[in-house]
C-alpha positions as CSV (number, residue, x, y, z in Angstrom):
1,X,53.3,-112.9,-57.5
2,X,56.0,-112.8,-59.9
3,X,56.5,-109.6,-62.5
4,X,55.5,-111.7,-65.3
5,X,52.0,-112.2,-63.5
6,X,51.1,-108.5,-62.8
7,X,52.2,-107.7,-66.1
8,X,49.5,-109.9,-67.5
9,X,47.2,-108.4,-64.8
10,X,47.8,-104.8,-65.9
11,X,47.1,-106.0,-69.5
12,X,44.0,-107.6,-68.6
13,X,42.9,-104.2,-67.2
14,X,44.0,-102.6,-70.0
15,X,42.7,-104.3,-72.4
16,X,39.1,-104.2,-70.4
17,X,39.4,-100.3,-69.7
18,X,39.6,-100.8,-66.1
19,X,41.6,-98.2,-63.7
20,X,41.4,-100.8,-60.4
21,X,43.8,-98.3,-59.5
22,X,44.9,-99.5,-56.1
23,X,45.6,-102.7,-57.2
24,X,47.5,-101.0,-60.3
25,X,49.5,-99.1,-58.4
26,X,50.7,-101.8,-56.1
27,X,51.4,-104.3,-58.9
28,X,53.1,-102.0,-60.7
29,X,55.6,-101.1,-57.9
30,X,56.1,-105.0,-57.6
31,X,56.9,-104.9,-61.2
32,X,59.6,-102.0,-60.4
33,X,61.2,-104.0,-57.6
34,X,61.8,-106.5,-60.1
35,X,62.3,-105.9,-63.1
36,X,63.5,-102.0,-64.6
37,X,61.9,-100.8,-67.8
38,X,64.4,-101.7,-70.3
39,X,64.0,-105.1,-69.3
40,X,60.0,-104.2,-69.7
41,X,60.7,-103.7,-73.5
42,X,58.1,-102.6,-75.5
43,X,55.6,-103.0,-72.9
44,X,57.3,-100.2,-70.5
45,X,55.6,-97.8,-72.3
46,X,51.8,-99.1,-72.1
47,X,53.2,-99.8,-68.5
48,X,54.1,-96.8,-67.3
49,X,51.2,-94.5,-68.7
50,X,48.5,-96.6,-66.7
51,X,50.9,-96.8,-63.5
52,X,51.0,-92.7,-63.7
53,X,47.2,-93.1,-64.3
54,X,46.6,-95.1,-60.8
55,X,49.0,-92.8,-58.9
56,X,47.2,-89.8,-59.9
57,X,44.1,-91.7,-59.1
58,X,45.4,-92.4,-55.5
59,X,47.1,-89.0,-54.8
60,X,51.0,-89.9,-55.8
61,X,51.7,-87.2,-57.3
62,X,55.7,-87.9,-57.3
63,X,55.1,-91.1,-58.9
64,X,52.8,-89.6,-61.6
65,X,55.3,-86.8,-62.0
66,X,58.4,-89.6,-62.7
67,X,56.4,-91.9,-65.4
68,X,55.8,-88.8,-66.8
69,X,59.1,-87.7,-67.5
70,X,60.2,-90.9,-68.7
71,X,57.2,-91.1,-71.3
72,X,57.9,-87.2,-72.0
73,X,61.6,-87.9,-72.9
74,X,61.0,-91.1,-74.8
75,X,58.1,-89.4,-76.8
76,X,58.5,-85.9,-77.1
77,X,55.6,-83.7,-78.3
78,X,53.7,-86.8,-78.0
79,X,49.7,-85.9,-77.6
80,X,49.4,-89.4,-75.1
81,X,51.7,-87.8,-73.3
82,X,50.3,-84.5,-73.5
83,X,47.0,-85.8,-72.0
84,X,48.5,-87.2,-69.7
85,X,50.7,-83.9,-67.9
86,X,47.3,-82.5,-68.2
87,X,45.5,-84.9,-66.2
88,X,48.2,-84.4,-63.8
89,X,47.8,-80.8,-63.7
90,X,44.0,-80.9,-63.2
91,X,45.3,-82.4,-59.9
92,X,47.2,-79.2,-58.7
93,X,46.4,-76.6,-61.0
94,X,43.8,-74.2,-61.1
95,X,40.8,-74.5,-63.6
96,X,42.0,-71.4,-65.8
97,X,45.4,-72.9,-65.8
98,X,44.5,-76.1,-67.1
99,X,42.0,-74.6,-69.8
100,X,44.6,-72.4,-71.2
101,X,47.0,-75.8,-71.2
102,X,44.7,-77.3,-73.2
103,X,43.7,-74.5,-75.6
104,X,47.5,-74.2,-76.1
105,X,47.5,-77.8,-77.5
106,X,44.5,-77.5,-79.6
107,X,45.9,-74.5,-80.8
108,X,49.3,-76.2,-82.0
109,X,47.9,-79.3,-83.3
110,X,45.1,-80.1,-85.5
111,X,41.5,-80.7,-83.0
112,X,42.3,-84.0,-80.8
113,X,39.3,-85.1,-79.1
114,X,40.4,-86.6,-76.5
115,X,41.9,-82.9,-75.9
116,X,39.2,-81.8,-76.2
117,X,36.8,-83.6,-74.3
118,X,39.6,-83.1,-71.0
119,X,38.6,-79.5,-71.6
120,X,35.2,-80.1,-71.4
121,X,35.0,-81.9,-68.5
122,X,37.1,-79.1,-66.4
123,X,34.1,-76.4,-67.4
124,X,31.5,-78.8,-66.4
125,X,33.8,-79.2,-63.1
126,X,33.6,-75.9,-62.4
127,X,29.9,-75.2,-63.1
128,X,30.5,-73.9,-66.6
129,X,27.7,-76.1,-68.0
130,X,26.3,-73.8,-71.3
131,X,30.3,-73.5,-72.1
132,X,30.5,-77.0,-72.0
133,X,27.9,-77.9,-73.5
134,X,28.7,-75.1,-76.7
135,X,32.1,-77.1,-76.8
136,X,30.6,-80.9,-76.6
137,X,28.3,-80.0,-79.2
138,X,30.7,-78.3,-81.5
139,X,33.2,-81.6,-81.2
140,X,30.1,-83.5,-81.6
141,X,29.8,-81.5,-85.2
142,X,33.4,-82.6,-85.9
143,X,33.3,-86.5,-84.4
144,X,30.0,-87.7,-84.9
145,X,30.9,-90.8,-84.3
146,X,31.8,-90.3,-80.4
147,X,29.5,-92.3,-78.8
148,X,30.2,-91.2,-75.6
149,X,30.1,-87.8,-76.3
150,X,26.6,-87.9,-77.2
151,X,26.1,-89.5,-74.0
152,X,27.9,-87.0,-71.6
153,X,25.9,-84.1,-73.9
154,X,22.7,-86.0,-72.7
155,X,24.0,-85.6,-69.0
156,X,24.3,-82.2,-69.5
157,X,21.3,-81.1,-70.5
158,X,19.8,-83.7,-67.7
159,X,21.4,-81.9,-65.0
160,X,19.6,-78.8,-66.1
161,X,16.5,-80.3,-66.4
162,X,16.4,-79.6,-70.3
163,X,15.2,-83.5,-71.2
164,X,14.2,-82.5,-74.5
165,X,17.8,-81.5,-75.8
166,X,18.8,-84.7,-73.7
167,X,16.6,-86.8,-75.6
168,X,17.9,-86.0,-79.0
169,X,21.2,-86.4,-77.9
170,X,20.7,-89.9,-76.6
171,X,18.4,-90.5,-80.1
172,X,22.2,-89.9,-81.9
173,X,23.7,-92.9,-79.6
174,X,20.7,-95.4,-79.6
175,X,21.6,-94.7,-84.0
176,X,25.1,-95.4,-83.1
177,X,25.0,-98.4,-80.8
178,X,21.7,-99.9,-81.3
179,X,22.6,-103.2,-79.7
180,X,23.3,-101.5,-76.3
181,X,20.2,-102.2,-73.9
182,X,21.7,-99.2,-71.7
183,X,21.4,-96.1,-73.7
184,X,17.9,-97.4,-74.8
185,X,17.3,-97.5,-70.6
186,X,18.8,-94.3,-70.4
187,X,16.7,-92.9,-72.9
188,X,13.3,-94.7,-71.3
189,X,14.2,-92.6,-67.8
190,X,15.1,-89.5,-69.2
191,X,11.5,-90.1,-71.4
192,X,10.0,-90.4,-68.1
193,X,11.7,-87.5,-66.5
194,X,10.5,-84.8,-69.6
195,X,7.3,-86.7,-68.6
196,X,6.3,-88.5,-71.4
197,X,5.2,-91.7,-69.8
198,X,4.0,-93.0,-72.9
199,X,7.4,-93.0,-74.9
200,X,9.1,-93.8,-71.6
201,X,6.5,-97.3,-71.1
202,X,7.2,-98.2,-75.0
203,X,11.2,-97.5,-74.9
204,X,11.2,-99.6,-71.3
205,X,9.2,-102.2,-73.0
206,X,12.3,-102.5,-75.8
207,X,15.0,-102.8,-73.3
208,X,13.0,-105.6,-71.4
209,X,12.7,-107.4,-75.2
210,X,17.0,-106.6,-75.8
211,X,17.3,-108.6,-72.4
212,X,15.4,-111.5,-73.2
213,X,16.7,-111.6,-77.1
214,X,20.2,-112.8,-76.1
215,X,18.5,-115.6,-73.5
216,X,18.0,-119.0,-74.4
217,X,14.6,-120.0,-74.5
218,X,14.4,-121.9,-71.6
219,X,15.7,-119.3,-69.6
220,X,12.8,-116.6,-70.8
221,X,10.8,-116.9,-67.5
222,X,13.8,-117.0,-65.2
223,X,14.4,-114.2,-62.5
224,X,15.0,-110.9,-64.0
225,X,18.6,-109.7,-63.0
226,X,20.5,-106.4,-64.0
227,X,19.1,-104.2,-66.3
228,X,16.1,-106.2,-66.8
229,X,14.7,-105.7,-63.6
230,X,15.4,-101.8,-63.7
231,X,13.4,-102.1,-66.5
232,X,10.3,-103.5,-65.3
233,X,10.4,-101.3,-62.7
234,X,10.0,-98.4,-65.3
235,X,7.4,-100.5,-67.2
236,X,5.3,-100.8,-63.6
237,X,5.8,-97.5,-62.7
238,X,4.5,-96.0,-66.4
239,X,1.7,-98.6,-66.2
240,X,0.8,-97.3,-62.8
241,X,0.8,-94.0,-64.3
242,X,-1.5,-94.3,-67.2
243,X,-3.8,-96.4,-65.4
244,X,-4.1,-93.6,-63.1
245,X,-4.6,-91.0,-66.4
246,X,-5.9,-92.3,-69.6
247,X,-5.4,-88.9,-71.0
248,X,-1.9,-89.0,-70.4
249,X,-0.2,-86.5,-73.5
250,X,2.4,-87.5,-75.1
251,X,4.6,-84.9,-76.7
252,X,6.2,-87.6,-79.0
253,X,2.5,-89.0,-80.1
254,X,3.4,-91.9,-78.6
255,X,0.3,-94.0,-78.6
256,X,-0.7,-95.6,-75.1
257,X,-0.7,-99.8,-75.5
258,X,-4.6,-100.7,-75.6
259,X,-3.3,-103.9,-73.0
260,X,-2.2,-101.9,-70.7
261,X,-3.6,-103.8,-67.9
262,X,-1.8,-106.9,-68.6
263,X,1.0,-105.2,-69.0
264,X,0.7,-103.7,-65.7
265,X,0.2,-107.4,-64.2
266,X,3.2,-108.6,-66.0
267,X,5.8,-106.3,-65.0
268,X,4.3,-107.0,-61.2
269,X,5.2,-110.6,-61.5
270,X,8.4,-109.7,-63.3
271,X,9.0,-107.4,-60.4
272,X,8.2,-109.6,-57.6
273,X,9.8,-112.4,-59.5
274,X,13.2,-110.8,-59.2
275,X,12.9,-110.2,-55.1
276,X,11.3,-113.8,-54.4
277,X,14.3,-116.3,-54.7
278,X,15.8,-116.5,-51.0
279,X,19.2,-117.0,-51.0
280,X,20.6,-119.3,-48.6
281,X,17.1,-119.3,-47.0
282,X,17.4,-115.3,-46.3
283,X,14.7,-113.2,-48.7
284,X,16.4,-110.4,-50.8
285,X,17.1,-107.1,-49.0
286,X,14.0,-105.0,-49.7
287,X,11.8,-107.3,-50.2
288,X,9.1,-105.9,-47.5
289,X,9.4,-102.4,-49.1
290,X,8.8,-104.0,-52.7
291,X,5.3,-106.0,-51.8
292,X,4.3,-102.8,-50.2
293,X,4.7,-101.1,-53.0
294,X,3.2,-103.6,-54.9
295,X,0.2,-104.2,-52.8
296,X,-0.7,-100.5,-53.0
297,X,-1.4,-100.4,-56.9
């Protein structure tokens, strides 16, 4: 492969957020042997932050530690840079060392979120959870508009069983991205989790209708794949639910669908739809375990 291929390569991944760090690392060496980074041009510098990235990803520390100096001399002060020698030092250092790298940044620069959110995610790390979550929800007073912020608060309050709290966080991204199928799933388990079937059936129903939307019409009855079929198995399992307890309370008023038995037959065919097209004349793995299931409703 010739340097002018991998180049491309590691612009592709780039360009698509993706660390395949492995193969970064080694294509980036190839790139080395060939070329040296003045020839790189402007592109050295793009260049060498990711290969640092996928050596500190794969334990090479003394390659991390030399792409950092070269981005450190050429941008001095630099808060890329910055990020980076402190993802490297989360590597080796201790916890309290890190935090007090970043609050030395924040501290000498106006609030970077990126920064900030480094520091965040070494609290959770180490099992500071309220910390972290007092932090991501002051940043998320400051940046609003960090999607993904509202999605790692949601997390947090998950992981300690607080759904409510989780549930308003996600509420903020499903306003801020409400084209994205996945947060709305999100928010449909973690309904179901705080154990309000109800909401958790309707917001399942919505992610099964954001699949379909963006299918052509002939294609509307095809075998569910990805994130519709996760979602029919919510919409079955809430249907099994309420059938089992009309008096199911909702602590959102959500109202219980009147059809829920035909719901309840559809998302069985949906389901059993998506686990009864042999490939290659060999049934999908789990199909046994999926009729069971089925057969006992």
């Amino acid at each position: 492969m010739s340097a002018t291929t991998a180049l491309k390569t590691l612009s592709d991944y780039r360009t698509r957020h993706s660390r395949a760090s492995q193969d970064t690392f080694e294509k980036g060496f190839h790139i080395l042997e060939q070329k040296s980074l003045a020839k790189l041009g402007d592109e050295a510098w793009p260049f060498l932050e990711q290969f640092a990235l996928a050596a500190l990803d794969i334990g090479r520390f003394d390659v991390a530690d030399d792409c950092i100096r070269e981005l450190s001399d050429q941008f001095p002060e630099s808060p890329r840079v910055n990020l980076l020698a402190g993802i490297r030092m989360e590597a080796t250092e201790s916890p309290e060392t890190c935090l007090k790298y970043y609050d030395d940044i924040q501290d000498a620069e106006s609030p970077n979120p990126t920064i900030w959110k480094r520091r965040i995610s070494v609290l959770r790390r180490t099992g500071k959870i309220e910390k972290a979550i007092e932090e991501l929800c002051q940043l998320l007073d400051t940046f609003y508009n960090d999607l993904e912020g509202w999605v790692e608060l949601a997390d947090l309050y998950s992981s300690c069983n607080q759904y409510t709290p989780a549930l308003q966080s996600l509420s903020h991204a499903l306003l801020l991205a409400p084209q994205n199928p996945f947060y709305f799933l999100q928010f449909a388990e973690t309904a179901h989790s705080a154990g309000d079937v109800p909401l958790a059936l309707k917001m399942f129903l919505i992610v099964v209708d954001m699949c379909d939307r963006d299918l052509p019409t002939a294609a509307k009855d095809a075998v569910p794949t990805g994130l519709a079929v996760r979602a029919w198995w919510g919409v079955k399992l809430c249907a099994r639910q309420l059938l089992a307890s009309r008096n199911a309370k909702s602590a959102s008023d959500t109202a219980i669908p009147k059809d829920l038995e035909l719901i309840d037959r559809l998302a069985t065919e949906r389901v059993l739809t998506s686990y009864s097209s042999p490939e290659k004349g060999k049934a999908p793995a789990g199909r046994d375990v999926v009729l069971a299931f089925m057969k006992a409703s």
